[in-house]
N, C-alpha and C positions, 0 to 999 in steps of 0.2 A: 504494500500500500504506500501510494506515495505520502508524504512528510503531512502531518496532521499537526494542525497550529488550535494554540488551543481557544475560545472564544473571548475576545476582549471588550473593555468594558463601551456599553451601548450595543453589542450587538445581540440580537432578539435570543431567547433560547429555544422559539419555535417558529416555523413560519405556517399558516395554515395548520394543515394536519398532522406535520413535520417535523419534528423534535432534532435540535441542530445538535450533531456531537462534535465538530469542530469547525476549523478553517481549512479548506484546501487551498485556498489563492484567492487575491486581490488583480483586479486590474483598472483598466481605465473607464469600463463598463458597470462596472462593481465586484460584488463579493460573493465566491462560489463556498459554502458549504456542505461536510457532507452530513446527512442527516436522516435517521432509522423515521420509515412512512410507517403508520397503525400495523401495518400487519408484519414490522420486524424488517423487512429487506432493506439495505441501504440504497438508498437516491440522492445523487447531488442536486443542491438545491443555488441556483444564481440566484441574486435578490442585487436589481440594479440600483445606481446611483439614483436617488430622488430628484437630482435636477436634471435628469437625462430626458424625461417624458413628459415632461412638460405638468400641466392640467391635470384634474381627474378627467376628464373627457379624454385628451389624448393619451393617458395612461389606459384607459379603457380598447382603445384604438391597438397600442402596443399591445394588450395582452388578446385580443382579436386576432392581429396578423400575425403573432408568431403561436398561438393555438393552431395554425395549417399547420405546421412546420410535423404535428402527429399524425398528417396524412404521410407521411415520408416512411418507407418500408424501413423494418428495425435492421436489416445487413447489412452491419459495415458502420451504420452511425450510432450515434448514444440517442436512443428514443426518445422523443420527448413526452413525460408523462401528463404534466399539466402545467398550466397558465393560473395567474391569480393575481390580485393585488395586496401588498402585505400594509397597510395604512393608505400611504398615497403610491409607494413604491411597486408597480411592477416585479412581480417572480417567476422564473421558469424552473421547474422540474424535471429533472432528464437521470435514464439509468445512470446509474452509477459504474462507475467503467475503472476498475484496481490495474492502473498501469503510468505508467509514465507518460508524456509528450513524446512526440517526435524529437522538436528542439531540444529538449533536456535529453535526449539517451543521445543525439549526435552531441552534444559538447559535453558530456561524457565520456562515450567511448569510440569514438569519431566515426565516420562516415562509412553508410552502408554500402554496399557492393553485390554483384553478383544474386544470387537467390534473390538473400534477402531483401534488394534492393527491389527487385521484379516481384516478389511477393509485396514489399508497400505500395509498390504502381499499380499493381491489379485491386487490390482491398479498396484503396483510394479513389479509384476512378469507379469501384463498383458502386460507391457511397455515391460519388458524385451522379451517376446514372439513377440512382434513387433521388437523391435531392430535386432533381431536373426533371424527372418524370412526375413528381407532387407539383410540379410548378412553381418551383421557390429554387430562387440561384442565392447561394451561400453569399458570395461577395467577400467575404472575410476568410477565403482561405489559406493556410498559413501552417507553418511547422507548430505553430504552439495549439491549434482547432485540428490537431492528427493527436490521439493517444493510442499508445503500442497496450494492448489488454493481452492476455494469454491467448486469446483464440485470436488474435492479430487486428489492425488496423481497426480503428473507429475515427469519425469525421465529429465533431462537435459545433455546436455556436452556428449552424443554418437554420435562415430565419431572420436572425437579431439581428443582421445589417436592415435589410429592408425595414423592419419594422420602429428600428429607431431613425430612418430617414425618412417615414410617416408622419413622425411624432416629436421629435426633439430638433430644437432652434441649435443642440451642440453637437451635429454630427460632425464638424470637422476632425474634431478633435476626438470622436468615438468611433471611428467605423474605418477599417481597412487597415491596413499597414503598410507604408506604401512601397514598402520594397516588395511587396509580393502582389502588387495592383497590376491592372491590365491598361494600357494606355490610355482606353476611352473611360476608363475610370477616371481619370486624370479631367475629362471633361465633358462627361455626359452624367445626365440625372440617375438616368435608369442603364444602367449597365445588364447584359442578358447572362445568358448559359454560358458563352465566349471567355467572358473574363474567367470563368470557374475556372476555365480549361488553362490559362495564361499561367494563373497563379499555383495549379496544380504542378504547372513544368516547373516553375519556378520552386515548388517546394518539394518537386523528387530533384532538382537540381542542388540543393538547400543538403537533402539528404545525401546525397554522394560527391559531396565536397565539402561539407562545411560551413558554406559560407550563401548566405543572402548573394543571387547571381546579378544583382544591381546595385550589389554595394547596404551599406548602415551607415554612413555617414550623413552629410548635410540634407537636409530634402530637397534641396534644388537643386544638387549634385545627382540624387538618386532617381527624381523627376528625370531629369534630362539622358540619363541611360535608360528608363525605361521608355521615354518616347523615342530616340532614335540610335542608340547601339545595342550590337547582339551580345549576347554573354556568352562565356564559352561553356559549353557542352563536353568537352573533355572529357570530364568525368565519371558520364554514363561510358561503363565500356562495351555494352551489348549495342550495336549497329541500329536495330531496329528498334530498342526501347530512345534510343538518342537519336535517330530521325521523327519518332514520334513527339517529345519532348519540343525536337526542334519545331517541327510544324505546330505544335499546342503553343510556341513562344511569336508566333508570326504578328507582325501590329496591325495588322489588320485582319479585325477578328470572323470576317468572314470567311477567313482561310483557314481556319484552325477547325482540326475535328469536333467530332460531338462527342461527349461523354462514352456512348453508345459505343461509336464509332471508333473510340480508341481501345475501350476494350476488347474490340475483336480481333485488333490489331495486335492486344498484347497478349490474346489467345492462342494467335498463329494465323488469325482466320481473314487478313484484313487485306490488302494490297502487300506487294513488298517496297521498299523504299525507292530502290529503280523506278519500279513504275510508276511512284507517284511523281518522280523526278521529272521522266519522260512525259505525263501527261502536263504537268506544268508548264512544260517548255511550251509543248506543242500549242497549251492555251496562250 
């Protein structure tokens, strides 16, 4: 189980039905708890920043639009169990998933390879095929919204972009990370399925080097590699997982495959890289 903080003063010791037994982590969205639901099983429990959704009206809005996010099939992501408001604060309830981050096991024990690496691109993009098919594009996806569970890969935090860009006057400063955004994130409202796929290379690129593939430094530094340089790909050493990769990184996201689409690829079942080559050309 990862590192349990214990609860400090002002925080609830129940939310709802929810009895909180600690801290799992803090971010910039708020505070995830984990915490035993009536019938014993553990659920981590988020319970956002109060200034993030504004009103009770658009508080009620936030826990509407990420209520879809339970039409999303449970393989591959952390379910989500329920919506609520805990006073005026918006909460989400999602399984509880006993594993680390993505980000946290790479800057542990450095970058995956080989299987494993092709095992978190197939888990990853299965989630993402799920999230795509409910109708809701993640937006925020990122090495830290991947946790490694014993039965492999889960996707978390799909949903909570969109439904804090409903609701909150502060999404600048809440939603996305911009080293793992997709260009037209950078400057469209409604960003599609496209970006998932951007920021997905981006975090199997993350996974088998190390390193954020546009850089952590300044954000107008890390802006301007995401709108017009390539990063390198190196890293992937399998041919076909790193042509797909490449194509998932193309800035114009009508080029890049579909969720679907890549996993069939990374099935065996898809084109081979040649000929997507050869068909580009010829287009």
């Amino acid at each position: 189980m990862p590192d349990l903080a214990a609860l400090r003063p002002g925080d609830p010791t129940s939310v709802g039905d929810y009895i909180l037994d600690g801290r799992l982590g803090e971010g910039g969205q708020g505070t995830v708890y984990l915490a035993s639901a009536p019938n014993g099983a553990k659920v981590a429990v988020k319970l956002l920043r109060s200034d993030l959704a504004g009103d009770a009206e658009a508080s009620m809005r936030f826990v509407r639009e990420v209520a879809m996010a339970r039409r999303v099939a449970p393989f591959c992501t952390a379910q989500v169990v329920e919506t609520g408001l805990f006073g005026d604060r918006p909460y989400i309830v999602s399984e509880y998933i006993d594993g680390p981050t993505l980000a946290d096991v790479v800057r542990a024990e450095g970058p995956r390879s080989g299987t494993s690496l092709h095992r978190l691109a197939i888990g990853t993009i299965t989630a993402l095929v799920a999230i795509h098919q409910a109708g809701i594009v993640h937006r925020d996806f990122k090495p830290s919204n991947v946790l490694l569970g014993s039965d492999g890969p889960r996707v978390i935090d799909f949903g909570i972009a969109r439904a804090l860009d409903l609701t909150s006057t502060l999404t600048a400063s809440a939603i996305g990370t911009p080293s793992y955004m997709a260009p037209e994130q950078l400057t469209e409202a409604s960003p599609g399925p496209p970006s998932d796929m951007f920021a997905w290379a981006c975090t199997l690129l993350f996974a088998a080097s190390g390193h954020a593939p546009f850089g952590q430094d300044s954000l107008p530094a890390v802006v301007n590699r995401i709108m017009h340089t390539e990063p390198d790909v190196g890293s992937v050493g399998d041919p076909a997982l790193r042509a797909l990769v490449t194509d998932c990184l193309a800035k114009d996201p009508a080029r890049r495959p579909s969720a679907s689409d890549a996993l069939m690829r990374l099935l065996g079942h898809g084109p081979s890289p040649g000929l997507l080559q050869q068909g580009t050309a010829a287009a």
